[in-house]
N, C-alpha and C positions, 0 to 999 in steps of 0.2 A: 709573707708579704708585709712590708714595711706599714704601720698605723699612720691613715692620713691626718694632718692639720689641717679643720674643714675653718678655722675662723686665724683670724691674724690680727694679735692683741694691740700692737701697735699702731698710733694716730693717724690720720689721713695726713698728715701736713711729715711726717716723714719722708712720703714719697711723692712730696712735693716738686724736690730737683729732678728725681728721675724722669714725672711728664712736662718739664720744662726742655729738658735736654731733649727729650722725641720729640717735642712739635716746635724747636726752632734749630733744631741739624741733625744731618744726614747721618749715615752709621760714615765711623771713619778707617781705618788701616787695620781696625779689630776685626770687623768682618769680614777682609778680604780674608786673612791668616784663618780663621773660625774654618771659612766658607772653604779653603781651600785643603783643611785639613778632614773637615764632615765627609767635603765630596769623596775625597780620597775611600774615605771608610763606606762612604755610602755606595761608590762604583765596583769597590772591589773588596772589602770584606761581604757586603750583604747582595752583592753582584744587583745591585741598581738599574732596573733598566723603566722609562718611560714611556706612553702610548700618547702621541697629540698635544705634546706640549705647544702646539702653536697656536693653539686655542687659549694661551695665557698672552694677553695684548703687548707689544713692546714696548706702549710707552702710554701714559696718563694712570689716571684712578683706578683701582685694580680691587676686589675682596679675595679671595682666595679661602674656600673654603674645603677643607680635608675631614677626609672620619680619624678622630685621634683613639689611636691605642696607646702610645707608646711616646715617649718623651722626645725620640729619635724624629719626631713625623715633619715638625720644621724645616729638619736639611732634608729630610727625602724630596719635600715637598720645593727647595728651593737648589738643591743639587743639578737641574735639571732646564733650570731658567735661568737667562742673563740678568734677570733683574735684581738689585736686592730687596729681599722681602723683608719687612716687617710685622712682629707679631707682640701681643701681650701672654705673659707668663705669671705666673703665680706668686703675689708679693714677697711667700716666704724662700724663695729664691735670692731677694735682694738682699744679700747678706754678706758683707769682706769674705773672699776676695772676689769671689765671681761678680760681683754686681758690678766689679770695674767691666767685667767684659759684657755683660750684659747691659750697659747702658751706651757704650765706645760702637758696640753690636747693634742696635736701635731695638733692641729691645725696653719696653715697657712695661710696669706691673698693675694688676689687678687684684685691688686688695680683697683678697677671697676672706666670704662671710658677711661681707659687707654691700651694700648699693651702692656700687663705683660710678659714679657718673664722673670723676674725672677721666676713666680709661675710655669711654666715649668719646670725650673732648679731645683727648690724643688722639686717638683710632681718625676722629672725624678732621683733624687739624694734618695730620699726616694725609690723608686722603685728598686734601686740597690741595695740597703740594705736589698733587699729580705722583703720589706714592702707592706699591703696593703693601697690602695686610693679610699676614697668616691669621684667621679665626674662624675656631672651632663652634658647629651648628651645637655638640654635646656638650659645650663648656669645656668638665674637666677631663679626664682619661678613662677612656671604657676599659675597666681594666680586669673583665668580665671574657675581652676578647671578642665579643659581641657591638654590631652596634645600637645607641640608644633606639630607643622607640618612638620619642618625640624628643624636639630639641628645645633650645632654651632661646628666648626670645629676643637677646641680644643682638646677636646676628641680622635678625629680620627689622630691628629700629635703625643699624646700621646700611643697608642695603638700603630701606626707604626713603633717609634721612639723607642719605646721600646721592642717592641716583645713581651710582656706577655698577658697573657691570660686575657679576660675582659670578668664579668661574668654580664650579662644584669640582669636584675630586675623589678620587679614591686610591686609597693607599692600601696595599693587598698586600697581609705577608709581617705590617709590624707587630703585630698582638704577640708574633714569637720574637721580638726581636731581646726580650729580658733574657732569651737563651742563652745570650751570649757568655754569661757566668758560668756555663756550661761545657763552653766551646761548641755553642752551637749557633750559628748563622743562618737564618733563613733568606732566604732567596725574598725581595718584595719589589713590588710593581707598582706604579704610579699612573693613573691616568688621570688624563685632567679632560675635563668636558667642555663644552659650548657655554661660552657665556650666557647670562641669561641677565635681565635686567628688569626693573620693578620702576614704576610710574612713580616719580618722587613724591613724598609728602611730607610737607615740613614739618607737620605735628598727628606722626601717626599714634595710634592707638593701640593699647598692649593687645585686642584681639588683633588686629593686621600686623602686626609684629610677629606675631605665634604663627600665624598663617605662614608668611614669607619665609619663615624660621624651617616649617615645615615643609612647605616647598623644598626648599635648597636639601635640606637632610633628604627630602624624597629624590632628588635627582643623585644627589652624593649614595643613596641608598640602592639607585637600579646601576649604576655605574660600577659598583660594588660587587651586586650578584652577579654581574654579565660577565665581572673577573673571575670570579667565584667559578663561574659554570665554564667558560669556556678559558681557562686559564691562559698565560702570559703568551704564548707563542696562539693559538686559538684568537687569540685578540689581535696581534699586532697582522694575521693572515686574512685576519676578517677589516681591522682598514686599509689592507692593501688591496686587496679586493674591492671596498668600496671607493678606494681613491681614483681607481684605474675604470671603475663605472662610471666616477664624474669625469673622467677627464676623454672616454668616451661621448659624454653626452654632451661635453664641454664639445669636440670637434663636431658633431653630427648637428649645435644648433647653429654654428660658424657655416657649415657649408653651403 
């Protein structure tokens, strides 16, 4: 297993242009080609398939929060939606030549090791722009295979601070996705939950941050086992099932 770089020696004012370029334009002609070549890999090398993506809203302020295993978990998680999403990634990422695509991509860095209060400022400057954000409740990669136990409290200042609705997730299946070195593919599943949404507060407190942190991982965390136990085809029989209960009940209060 490759040794991680937990700190990144480099000044804050490097990645200066990067959160300049995310909070004043769009991703451009980069991420269509990105988006159009992941999907590819995510449909049909790892046979892709999602549960209720219409529970991710079509259009305004959006969180989007996933259990990260796997570096892969971005497109699984945007493979499957018309919107493009946006997400912060790990500073020591931003480095010739990728960083061209990752900044043309609306991707963003967070200088890990560090209290990034500028990745805040993007995150919350995108969000006003009626944009979606891939971020992760466990920060970095569970790479354990496992998910965390408690999350980091980023997430839950972000949620507060903003008021928008955060749509929990769970991505089943990528913890094996480093198989691939192997020629090995696993099969992963995507489901995305109900939005859920938090009473704003313009100057929350790191314990109501941890709170909210914990919430979303709790819901991201029963979303998870319910995959777990009743696997891909088990899931998608059990909302068809309840779709056809509402739409029962939907005729019987009409009559």
């Amino acid at each position: 297993m490759k040794e991680q770089v937990y700190k990144d020696p480099r000044p804050a004012e490097y990645f200066a242009r990067f959160h300049q370029r995310a909070r004043t334009r769009e991703p451009d002609i980069v991420y269509d080609i990105v988006r159009m070549v992941c999907s590819f890999v995510v449909w049909i090398i790892f046979r892709g398939r999602c549960i209720s993506s219409e529970n991710v809203p079509e259009s305004g302020p959006v969180i989007l929060a996933p259990n990260h295993f796997s570096f892969m978990d971005h497109f699984f998680v945007g493979a499957f939606i018309r919107r493009k999403v946006r997400f912060m990634a790990k500073s020591q990422l931003f480095k010739p030549p990728l960083q061209f695509i990752y900044t043309h991509g609306g991707v963003f860095p967070v200088r890990r090791g560090h209290h990034d209060e500028e990745a805040i400022i993007t995150a919350d400057s995108i969000l006003e722009r009626g944009g979606a954000i891939v971020m992760y409740c466990e920060g970095g990669r569970q790479r354990t295979g496992h998910m965390a136990q408690r999350a980091r409290p980023g997430i839950g200042r972000l949620a507060l601070e903003s008021g928008v609705p955060v749509v929990p997730i769970a991505v089943y299946g990528s913890q094996k996705a480093r198989n691939w070195k192997r020629l090995q593919f696993p099969k992963v599943t995507i489901q995305y939950g109900e939005p859920i949404r938090f009473e704003r507060v313009e100057h929350s407190t790191r314990e109501q941050q941890q709170a909210v942190a914990d919430e979303i991982l709790g819901n991201i965390r029963a979303l998870y086992e319910e995959l777990e136990r009743c696997g891909r085809r088990g899931m998608v029989q059990r909302m068809r099932r309840l779709r056809r209960t509402e739409r029962r009940g939907g005729r019987a209060a009409t009559a």
